[in-house]
PDB file of N, CA, C, O and CB in Angstrom:
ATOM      1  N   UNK A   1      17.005 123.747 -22.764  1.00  0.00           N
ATOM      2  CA  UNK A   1      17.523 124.746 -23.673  1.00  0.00           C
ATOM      3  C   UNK A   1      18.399 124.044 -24.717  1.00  0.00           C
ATOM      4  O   UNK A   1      19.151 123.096 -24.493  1.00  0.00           O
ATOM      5  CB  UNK A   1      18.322 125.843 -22.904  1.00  0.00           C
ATOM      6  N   UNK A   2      18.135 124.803 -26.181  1.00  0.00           N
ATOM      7  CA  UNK A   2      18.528 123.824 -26.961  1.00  0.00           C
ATOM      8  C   UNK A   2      20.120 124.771 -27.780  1.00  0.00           C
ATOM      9  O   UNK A   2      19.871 125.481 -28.754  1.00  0.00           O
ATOM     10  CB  UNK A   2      16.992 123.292 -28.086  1.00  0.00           C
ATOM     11  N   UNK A   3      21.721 124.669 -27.250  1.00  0.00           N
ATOM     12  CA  UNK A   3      22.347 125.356 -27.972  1.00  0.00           C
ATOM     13  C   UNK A   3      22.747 125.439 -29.158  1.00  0.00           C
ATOM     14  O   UNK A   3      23.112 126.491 -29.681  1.00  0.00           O
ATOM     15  CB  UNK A   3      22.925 125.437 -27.612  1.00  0.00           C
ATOM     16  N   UNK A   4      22.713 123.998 -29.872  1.00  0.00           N
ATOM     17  CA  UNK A   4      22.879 123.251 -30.896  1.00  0.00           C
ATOM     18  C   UNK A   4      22.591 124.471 -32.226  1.00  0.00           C
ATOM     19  O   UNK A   4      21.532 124.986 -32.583  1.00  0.00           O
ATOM     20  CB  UNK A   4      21.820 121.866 -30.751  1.00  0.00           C
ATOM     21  N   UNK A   5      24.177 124.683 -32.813  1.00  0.00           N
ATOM     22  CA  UNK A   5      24.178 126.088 -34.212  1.00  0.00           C
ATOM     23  C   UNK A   5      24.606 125.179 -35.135  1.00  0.00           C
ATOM     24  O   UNK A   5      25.056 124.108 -34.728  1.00  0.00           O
ATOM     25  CB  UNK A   5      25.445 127.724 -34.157  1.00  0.00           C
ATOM     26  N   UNK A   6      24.535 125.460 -36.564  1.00  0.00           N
ATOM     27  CA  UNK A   6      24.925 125.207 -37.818  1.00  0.00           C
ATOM     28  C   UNK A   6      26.456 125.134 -37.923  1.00  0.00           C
ATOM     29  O   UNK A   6      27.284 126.030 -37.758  1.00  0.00           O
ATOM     30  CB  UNK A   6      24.357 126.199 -38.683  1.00  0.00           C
ATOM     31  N   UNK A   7      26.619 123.869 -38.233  1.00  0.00           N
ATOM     32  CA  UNK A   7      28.222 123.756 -38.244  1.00  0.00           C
ATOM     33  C   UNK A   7      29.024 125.045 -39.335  1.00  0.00           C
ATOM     34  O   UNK A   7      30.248 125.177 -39.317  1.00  0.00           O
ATOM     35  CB  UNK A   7      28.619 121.980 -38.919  1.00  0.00           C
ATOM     36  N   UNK A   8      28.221 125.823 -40.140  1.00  0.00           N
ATOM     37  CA  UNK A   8      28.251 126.867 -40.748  1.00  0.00           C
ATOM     38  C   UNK A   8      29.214 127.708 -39.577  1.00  0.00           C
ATOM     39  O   UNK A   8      30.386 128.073 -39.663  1.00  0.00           O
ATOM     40  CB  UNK A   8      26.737 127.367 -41.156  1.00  0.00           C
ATOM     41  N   UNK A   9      28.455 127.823 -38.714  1.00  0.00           N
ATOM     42  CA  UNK A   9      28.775 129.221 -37.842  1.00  0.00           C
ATOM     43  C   UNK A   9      30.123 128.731 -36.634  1.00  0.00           C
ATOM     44  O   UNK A   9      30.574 129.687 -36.004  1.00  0.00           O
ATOM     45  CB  UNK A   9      26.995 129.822 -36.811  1.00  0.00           C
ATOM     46  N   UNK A  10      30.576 127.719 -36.397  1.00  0.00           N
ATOM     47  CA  UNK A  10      31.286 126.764 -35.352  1.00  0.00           C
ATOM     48  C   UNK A  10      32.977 128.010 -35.260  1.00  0.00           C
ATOM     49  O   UNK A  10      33.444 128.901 -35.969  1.00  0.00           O
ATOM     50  CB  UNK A  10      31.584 124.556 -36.265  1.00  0.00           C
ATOM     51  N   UNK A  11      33.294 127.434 -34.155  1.00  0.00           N
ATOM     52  CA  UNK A  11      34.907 128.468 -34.615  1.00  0.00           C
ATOM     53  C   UNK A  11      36.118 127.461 -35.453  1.00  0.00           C
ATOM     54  O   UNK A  11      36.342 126.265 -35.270  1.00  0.00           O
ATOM     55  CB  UNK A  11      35.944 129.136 -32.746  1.00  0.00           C
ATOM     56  N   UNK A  12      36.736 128.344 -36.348  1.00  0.00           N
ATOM     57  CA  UNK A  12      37.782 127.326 -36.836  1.00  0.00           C
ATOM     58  C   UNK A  12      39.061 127.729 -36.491  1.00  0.00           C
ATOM     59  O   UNK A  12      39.871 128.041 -37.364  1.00  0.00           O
ATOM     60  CB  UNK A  12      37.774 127.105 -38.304  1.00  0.00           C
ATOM     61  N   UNK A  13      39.429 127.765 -34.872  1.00  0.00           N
ATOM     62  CA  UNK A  13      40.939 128.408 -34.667  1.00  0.00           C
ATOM     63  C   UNK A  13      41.598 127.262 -33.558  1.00  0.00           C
ATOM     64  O   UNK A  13      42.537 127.531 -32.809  1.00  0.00           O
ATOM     65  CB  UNK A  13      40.888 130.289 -33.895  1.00  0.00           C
ATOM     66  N   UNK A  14      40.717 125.568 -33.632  1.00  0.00           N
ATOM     67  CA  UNK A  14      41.224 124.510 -33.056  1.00  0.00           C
ATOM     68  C   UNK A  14      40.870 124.105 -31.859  1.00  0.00           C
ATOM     69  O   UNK A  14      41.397 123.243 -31.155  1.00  0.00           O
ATOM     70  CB  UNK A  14      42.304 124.601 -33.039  1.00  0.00           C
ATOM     71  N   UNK A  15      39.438 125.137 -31.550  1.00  0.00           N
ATOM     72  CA  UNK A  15      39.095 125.306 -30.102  1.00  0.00           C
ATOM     73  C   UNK A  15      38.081 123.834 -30.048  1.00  0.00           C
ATOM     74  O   UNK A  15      37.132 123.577 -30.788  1.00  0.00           O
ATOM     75  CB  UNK A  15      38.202 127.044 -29.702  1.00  0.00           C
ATOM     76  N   UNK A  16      38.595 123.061 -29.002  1.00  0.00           N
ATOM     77  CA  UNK A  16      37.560 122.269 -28.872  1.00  0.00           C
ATOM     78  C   UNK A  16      35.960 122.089 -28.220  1.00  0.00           C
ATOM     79  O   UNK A  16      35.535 122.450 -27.122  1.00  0.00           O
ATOM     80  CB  UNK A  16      38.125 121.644 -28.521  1.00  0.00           C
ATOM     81  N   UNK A  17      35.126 121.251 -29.562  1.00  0.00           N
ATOM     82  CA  UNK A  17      33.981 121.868 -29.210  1.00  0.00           C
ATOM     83  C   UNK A  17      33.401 120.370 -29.487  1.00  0.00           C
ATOM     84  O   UNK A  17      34.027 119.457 -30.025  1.00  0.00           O
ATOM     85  CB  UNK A  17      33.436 123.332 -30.067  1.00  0.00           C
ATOM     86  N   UNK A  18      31.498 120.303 -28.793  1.00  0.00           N
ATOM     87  CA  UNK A  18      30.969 119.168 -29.195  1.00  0.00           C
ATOM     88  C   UNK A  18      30.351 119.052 -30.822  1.00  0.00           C
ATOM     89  O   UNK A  18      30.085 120.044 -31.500  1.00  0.00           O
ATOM     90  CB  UNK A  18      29.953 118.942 -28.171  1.00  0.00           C
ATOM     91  N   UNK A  19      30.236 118.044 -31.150  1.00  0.00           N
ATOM     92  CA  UNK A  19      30.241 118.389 -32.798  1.00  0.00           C
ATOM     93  C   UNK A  19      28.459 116.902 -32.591  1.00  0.00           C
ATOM     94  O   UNK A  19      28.044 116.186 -31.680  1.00  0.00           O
ATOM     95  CB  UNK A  19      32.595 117.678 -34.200  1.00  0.00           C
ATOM     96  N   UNK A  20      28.007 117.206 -34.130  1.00  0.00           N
ATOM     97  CA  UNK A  20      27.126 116.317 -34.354  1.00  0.00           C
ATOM     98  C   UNK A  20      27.526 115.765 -35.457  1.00  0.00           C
ATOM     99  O   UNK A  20      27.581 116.635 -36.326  1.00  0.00           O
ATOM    100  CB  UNK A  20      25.911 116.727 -34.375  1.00  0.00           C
ATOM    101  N   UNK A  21      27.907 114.497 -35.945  1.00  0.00           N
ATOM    102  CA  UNK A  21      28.237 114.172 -36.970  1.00  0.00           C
ATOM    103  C   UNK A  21      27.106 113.081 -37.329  1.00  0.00           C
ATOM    104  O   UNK A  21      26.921 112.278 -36.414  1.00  0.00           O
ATOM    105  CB  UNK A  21      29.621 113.833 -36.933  1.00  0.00           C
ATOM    106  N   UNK A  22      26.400 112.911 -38.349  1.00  0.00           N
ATOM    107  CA  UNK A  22      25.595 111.945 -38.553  1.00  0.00           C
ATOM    108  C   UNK A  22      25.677 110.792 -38.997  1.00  0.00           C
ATOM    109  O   UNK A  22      26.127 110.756 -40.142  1.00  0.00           O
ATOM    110  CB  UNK A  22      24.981 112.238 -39.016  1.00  0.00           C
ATOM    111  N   UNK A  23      25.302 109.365 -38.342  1.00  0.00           N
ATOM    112  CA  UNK A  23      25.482 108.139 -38.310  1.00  0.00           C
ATOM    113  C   UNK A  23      26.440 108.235 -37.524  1.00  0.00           C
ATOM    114  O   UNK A  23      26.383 107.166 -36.917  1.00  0.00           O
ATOM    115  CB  UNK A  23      25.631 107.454 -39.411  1.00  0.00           C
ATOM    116  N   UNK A  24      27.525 108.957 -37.008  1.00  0.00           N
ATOM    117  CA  UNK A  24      28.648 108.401 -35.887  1.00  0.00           C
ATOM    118  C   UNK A  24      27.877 109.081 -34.369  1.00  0.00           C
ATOM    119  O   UNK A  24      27.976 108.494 -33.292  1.00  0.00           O
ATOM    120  CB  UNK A  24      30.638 109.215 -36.267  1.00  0.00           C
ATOM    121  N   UNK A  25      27.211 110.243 -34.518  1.00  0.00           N
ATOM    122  CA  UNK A  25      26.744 110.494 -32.971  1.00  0.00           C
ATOM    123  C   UNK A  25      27.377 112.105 -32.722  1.00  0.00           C
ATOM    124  O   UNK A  25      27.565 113.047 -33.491  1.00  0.00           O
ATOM    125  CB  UNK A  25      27.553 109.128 -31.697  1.00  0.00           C
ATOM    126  N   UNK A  26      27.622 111.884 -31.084  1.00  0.00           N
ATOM    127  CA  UNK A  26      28.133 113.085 -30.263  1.00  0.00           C
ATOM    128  C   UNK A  26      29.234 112.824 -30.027  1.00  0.00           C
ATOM    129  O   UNK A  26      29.489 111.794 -29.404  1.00  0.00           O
ATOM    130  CB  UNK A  26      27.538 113.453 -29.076  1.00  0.00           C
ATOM    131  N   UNK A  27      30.589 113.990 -30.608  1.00  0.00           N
ATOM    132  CA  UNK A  27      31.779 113.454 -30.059  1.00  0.00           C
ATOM    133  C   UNK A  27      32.430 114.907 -29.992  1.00  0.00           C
ATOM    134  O   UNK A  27      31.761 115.828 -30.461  1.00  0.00           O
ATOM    135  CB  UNK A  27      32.589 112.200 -30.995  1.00  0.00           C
ATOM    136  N   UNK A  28      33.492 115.145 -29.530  1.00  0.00           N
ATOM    137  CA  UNK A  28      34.201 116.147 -29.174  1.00  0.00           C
ATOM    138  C   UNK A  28      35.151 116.637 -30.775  1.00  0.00           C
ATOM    139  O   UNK A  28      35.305 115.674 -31.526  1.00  0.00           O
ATOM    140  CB  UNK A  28      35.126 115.592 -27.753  1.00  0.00           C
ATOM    141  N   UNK A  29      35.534 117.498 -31.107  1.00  0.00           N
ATOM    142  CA  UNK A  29      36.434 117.737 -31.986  1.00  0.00           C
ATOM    143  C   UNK A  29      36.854 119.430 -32.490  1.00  0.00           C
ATOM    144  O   UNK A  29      36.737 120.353 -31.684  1.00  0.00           O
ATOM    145  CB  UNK A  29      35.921 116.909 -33.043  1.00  0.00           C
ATOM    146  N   UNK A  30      37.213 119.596 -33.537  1.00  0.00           N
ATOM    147  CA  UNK A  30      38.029 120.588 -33.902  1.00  0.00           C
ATOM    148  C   UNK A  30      38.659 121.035 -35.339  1.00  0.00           C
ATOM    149  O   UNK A  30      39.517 120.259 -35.758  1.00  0.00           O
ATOM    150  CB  UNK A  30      38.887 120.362 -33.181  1.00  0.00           C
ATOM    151  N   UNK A  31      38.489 121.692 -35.815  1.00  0.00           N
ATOM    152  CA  UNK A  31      38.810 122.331 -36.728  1.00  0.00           C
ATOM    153  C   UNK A  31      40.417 122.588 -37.000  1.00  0.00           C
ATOM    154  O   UNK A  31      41.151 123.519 -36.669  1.00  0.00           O
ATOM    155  CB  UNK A  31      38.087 123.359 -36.550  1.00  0.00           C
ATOM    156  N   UNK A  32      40.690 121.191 -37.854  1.00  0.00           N
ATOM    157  CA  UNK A  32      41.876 121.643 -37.959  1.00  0.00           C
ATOM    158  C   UNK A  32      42.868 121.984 -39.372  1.00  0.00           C
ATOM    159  O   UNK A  32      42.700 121.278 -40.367  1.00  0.00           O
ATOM    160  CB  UNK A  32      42.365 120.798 -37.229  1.00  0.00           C
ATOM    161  N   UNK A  33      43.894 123.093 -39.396  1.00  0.00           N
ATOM    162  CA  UNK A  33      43.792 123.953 -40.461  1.00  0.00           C
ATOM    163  C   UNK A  33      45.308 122.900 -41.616  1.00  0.00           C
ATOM    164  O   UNK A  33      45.556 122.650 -42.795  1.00  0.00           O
ATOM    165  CB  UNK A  33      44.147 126.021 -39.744  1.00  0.00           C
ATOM    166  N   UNK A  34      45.957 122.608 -40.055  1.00  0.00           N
ATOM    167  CA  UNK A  34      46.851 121.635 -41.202  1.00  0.00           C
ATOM    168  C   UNK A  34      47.286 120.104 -40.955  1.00  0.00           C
ATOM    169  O   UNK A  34      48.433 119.657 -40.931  1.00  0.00           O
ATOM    170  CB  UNK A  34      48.286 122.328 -41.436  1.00  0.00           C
ATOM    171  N   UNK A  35      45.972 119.362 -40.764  1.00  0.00           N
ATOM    172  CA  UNK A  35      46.242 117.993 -41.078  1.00  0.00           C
ATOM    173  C   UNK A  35      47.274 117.068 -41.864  1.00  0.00           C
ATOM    174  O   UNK A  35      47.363 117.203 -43.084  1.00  0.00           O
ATOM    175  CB  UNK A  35      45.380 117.780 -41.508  1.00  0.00           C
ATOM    176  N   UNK A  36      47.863 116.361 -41.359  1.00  0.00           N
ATOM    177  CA  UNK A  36      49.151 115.659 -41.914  1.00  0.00           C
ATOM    178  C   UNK A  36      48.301 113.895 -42.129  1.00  0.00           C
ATOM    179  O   UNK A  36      47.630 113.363 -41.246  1.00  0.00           O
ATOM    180  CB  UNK A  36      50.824 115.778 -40.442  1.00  0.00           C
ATOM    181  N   UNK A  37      48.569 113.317 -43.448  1.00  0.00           N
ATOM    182  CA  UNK A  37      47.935 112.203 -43.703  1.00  0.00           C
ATOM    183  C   UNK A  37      48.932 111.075 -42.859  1.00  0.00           C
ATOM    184  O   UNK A  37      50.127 110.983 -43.141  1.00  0.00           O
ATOM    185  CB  UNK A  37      47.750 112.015 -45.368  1.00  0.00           C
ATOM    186  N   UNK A  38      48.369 110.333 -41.920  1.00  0.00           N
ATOM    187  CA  UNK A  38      49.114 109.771 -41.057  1.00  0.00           C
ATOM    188  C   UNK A  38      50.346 108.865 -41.535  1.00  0.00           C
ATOM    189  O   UNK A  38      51.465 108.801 -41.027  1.00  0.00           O
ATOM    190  CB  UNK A  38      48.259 109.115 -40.318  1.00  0.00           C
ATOM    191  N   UNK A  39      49.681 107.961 -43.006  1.00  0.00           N
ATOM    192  CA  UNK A  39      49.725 106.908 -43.917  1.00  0.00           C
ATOM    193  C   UNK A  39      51.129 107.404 -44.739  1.00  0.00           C
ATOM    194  O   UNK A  39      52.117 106.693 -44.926  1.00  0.00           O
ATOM    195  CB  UNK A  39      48.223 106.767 -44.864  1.00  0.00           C
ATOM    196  N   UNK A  40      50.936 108.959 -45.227  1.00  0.00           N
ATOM    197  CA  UNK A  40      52.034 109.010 -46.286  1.00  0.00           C
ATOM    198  C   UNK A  40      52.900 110.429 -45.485  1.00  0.00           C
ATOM    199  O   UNK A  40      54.023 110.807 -45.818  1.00  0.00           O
ATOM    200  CB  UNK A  40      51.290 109.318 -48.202  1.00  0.00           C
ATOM    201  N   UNK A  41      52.282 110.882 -44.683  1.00  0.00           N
ATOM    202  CA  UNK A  41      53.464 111.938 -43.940  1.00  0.00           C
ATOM    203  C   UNK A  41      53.258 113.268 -44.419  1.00  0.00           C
ATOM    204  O   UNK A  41      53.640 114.272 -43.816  1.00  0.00           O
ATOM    205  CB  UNK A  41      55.116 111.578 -44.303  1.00  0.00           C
ATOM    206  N   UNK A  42      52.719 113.264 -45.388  1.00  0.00           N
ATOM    207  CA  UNK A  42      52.024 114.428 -46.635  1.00  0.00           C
ATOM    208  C   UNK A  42      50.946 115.333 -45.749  1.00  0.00           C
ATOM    209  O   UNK A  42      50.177 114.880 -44.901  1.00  0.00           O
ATOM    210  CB  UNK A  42      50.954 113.459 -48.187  1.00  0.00           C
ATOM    211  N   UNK A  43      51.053 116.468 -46.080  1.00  0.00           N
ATOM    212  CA  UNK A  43      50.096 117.654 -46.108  1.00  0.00           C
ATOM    213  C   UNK A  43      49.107 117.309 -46.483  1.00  0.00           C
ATOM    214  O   UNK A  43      49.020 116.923 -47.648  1.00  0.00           O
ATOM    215  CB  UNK A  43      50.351 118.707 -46.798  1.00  0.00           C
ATOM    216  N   UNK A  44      47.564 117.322 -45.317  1.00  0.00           N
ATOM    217  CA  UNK A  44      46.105 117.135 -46.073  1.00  0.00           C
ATOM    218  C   UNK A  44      45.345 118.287 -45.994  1.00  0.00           C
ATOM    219  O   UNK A  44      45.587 119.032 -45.044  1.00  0.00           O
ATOM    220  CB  UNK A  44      45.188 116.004 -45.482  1.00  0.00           C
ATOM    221  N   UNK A  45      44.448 118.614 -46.809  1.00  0.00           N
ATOM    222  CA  UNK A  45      43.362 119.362 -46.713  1.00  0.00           C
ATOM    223  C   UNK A  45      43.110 119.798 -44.931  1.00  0.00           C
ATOM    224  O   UNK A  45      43.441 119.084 -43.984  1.00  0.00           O
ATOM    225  CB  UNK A  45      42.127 118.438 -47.456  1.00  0.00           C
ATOM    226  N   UNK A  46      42.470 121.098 -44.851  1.00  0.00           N
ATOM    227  CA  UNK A  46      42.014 121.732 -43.835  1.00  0.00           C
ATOM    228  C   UNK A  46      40.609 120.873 -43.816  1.00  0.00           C
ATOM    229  O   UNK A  46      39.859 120.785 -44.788  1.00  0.00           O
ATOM    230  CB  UNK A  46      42.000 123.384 -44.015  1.00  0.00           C
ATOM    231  N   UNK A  47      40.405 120.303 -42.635  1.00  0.00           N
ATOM    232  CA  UNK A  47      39.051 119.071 -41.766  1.00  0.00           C
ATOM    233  C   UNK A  47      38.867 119.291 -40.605  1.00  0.00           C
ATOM    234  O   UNK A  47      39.548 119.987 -39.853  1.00  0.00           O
ATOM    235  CB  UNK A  47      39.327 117.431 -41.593  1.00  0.00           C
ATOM    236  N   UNK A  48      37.671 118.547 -40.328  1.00  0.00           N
ATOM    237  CA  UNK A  48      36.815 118.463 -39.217  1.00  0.00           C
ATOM    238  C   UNK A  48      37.700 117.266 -38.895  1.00  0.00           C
ATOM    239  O   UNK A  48      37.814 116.334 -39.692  1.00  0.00           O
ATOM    240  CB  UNK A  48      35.091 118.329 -39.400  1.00  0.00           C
ATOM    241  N   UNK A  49      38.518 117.310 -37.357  1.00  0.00           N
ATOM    242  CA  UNK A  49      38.254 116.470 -36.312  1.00  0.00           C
ATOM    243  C   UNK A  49      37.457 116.218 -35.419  1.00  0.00           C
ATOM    244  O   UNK A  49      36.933 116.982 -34.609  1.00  0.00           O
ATOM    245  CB  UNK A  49      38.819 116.477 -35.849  1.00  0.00           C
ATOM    246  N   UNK A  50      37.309 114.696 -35.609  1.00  0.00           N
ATOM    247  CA  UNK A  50      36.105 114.584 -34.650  1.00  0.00           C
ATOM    248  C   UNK A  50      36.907 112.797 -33.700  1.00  0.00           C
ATOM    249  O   UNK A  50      37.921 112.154 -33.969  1.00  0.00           O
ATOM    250  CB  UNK A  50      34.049 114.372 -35.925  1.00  0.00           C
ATOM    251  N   UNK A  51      35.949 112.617 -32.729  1.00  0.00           N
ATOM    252  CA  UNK A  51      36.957 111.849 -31.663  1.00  0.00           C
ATOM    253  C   UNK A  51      36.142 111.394 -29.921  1.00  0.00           C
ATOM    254  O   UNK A  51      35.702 112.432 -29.426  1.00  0.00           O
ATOM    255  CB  UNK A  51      38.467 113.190 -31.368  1.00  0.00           C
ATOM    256  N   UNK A  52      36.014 110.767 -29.454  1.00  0.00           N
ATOM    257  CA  UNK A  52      35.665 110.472 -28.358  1.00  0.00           C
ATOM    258  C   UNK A  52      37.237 110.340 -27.330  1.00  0.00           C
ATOM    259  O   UNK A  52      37.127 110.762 -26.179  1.00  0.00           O
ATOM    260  CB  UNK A  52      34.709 109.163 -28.587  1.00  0.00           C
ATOM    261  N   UNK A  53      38.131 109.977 -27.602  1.00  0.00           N
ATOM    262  CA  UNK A  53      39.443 109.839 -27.204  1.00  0.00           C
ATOM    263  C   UNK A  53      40.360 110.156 -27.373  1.00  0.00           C
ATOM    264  O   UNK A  53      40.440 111.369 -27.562  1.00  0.00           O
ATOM    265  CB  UNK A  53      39.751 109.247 -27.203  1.00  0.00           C
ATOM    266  N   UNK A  54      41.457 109.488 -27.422  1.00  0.00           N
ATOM    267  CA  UNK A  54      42.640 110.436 -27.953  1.00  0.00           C
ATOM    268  C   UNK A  54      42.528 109.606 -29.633  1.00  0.00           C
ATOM    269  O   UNK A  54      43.379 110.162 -30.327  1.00  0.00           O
ATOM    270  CB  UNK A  54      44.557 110.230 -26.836  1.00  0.00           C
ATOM    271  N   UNK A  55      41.962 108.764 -30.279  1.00  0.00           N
ATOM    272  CA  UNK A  55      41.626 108.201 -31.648  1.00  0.00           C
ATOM    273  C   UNK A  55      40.574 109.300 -32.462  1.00  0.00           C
ATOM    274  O   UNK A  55      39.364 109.476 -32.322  1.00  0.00           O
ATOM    275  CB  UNK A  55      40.861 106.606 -31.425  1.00  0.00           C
ATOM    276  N   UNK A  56      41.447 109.875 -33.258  1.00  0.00           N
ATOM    277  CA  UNK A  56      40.290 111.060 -33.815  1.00  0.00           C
ATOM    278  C   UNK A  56      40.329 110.672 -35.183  1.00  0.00           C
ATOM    279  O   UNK A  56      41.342 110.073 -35.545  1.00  0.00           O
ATOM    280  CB  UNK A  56      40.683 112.878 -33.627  1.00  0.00           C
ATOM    281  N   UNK A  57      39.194 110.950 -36.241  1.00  0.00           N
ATOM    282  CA  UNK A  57      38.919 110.581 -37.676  1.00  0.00           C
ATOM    283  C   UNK A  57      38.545 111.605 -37.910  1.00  0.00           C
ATOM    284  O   UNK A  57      37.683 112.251 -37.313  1.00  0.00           O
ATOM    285  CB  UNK A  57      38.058 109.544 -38.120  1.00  0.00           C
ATOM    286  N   UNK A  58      39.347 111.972 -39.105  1.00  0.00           N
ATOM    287  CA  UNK A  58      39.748 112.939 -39.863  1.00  0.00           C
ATOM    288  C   UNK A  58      38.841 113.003 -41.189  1.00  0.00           C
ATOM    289  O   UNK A  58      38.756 112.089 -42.010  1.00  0.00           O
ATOM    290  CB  UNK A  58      41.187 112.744 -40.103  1.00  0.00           C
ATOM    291  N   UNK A  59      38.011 114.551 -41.272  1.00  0.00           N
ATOM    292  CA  UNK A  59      37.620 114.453 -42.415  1.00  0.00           C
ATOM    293  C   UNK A  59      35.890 113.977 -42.440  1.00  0.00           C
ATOM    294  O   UNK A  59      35.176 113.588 -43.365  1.00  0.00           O
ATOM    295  CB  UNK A  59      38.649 113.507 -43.060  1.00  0.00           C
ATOM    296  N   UNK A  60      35.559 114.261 -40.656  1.00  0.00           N
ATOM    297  CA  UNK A  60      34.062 113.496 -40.966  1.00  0.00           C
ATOM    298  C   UNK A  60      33.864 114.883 -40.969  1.00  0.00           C
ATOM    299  O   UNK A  60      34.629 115.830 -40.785  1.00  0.00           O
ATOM    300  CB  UNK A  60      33.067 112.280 -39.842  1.00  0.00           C
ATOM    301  N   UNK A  61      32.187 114.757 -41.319  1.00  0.00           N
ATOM    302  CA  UNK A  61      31.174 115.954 -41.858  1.00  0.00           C
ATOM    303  C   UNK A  61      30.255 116.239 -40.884  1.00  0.00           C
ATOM    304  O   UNK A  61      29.237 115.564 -41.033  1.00  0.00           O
ATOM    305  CB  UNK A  61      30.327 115.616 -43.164  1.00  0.00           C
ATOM    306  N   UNK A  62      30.215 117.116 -39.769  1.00  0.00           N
ATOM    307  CA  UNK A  62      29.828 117.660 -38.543  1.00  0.00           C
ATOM    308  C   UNK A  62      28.168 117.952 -39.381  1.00  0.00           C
ATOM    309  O   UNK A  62      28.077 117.968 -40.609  1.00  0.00           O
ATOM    310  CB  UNK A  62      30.980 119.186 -37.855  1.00  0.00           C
ATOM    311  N   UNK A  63      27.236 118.116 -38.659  1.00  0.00           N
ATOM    312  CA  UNK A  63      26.033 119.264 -39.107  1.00  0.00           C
ATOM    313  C   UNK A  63      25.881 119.969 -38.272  1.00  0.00           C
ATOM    314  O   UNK A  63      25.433 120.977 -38.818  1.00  0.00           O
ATOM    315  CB  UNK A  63      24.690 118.910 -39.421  1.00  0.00           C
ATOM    316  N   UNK A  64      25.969 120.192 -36.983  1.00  0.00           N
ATOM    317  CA  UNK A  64      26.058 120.698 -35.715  1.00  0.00           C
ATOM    318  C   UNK A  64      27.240 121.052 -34.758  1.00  0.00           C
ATOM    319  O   UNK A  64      28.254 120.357 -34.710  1.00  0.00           O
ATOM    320  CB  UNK A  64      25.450 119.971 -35.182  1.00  0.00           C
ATOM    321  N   UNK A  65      27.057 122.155 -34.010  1.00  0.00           N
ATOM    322  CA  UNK A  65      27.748 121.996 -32.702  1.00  0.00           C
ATOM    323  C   UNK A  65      27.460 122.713 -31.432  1.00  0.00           C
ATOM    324  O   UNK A  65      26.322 123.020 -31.077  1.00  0.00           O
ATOM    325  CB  UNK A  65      28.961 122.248 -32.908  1.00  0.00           C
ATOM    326  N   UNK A  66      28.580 122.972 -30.744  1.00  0.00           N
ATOM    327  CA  UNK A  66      27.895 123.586 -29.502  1.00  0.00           C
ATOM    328  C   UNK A  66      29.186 123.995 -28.866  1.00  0.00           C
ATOM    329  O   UNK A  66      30.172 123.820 -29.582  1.00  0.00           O
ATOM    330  CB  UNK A  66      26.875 122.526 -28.516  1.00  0.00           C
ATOM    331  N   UNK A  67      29.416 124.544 -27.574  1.00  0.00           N
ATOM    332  CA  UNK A  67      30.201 124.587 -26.839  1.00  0.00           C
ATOM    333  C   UNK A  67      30.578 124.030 -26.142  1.00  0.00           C
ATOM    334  O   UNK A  67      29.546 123.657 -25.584  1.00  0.00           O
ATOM    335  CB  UNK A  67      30.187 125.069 -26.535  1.00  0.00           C
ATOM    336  N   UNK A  68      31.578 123.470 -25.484  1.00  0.00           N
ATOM    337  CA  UNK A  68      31.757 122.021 -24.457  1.00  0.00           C
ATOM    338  C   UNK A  68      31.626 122.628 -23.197  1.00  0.00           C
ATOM    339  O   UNK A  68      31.898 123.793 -22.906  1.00  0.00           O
ATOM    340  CB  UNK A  68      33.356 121.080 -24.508  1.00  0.00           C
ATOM    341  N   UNK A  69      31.292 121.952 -22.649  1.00  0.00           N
ATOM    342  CA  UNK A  69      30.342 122.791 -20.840  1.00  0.00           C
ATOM    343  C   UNK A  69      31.601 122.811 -20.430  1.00  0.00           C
ATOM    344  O   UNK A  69      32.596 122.241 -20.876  1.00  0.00           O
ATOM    345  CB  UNK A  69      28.944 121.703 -19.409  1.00  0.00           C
ATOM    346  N   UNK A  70      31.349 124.031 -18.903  1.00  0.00           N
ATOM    347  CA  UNK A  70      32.295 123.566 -18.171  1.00  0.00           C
ATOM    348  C   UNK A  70      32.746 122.577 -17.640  1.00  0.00           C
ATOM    349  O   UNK A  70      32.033 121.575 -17.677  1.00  0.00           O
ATOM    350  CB  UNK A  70      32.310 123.936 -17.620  1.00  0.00           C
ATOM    351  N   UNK A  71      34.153 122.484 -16.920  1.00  0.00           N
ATOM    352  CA  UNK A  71      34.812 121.384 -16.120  1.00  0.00           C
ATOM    353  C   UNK A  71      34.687 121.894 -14.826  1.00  0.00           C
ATOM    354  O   UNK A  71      35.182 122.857 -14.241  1.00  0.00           O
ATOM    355  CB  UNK A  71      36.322 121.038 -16.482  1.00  0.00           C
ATOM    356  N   UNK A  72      33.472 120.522 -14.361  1.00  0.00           N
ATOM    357  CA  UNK A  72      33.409 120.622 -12.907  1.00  0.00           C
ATOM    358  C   UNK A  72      34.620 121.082 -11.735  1.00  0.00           C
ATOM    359  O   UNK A  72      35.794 120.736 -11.868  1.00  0.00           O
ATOM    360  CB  UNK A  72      33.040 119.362 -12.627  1.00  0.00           C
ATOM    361  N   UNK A  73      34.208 121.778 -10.768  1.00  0.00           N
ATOM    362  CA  UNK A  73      35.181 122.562  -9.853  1.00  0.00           C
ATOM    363  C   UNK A  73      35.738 121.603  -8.747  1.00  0.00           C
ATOM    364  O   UNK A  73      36.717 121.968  -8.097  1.00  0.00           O
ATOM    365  CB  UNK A  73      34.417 123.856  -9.133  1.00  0.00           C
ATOM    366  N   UNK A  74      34.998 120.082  -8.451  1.00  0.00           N
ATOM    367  CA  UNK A  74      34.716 119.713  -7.419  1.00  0.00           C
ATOM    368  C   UNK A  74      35.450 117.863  -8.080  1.00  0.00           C
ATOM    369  O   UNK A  74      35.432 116.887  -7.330  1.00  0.00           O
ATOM    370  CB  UNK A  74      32.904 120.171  -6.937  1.00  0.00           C
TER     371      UNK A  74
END
């Protein structure tokens, strides 16, 4: 089964979700509304986080996403 929607339709209220970003892959991320530029301390534009770890890059361009499965019980 294929869940994979249009990054069009994704939620933007910070909920983390799996994202498709192209040339970087499958990584976890989030919609976030007030990004701070790490470099100058300054207010950035509302972006796509995206991230395998706690190292997230700011500002990539998702085409996809999905919901992140559950967390195993066991």
């Amino acid at each position: 089964m294929n869940n994979w929607q249009p990054i069009e339709t994704a939620p933007k209220d910070g909920t983390f979700i799996l994202l498709h970003v192209e040339h970087f892959g499958l990584c976890q991320g989030y919609w976030c509304e007030e990004p701070v530029n790490i470099k100058t301390g300054e207010d950035a534009e509302p972006c796509w986080m995206a991230g395998l770890s706690a190292h997230f890059c700011r500002n990539v361009v998702p085409t996809h996403w999905m919901p992140l499965p559950e967390v195993p019980n066991e």
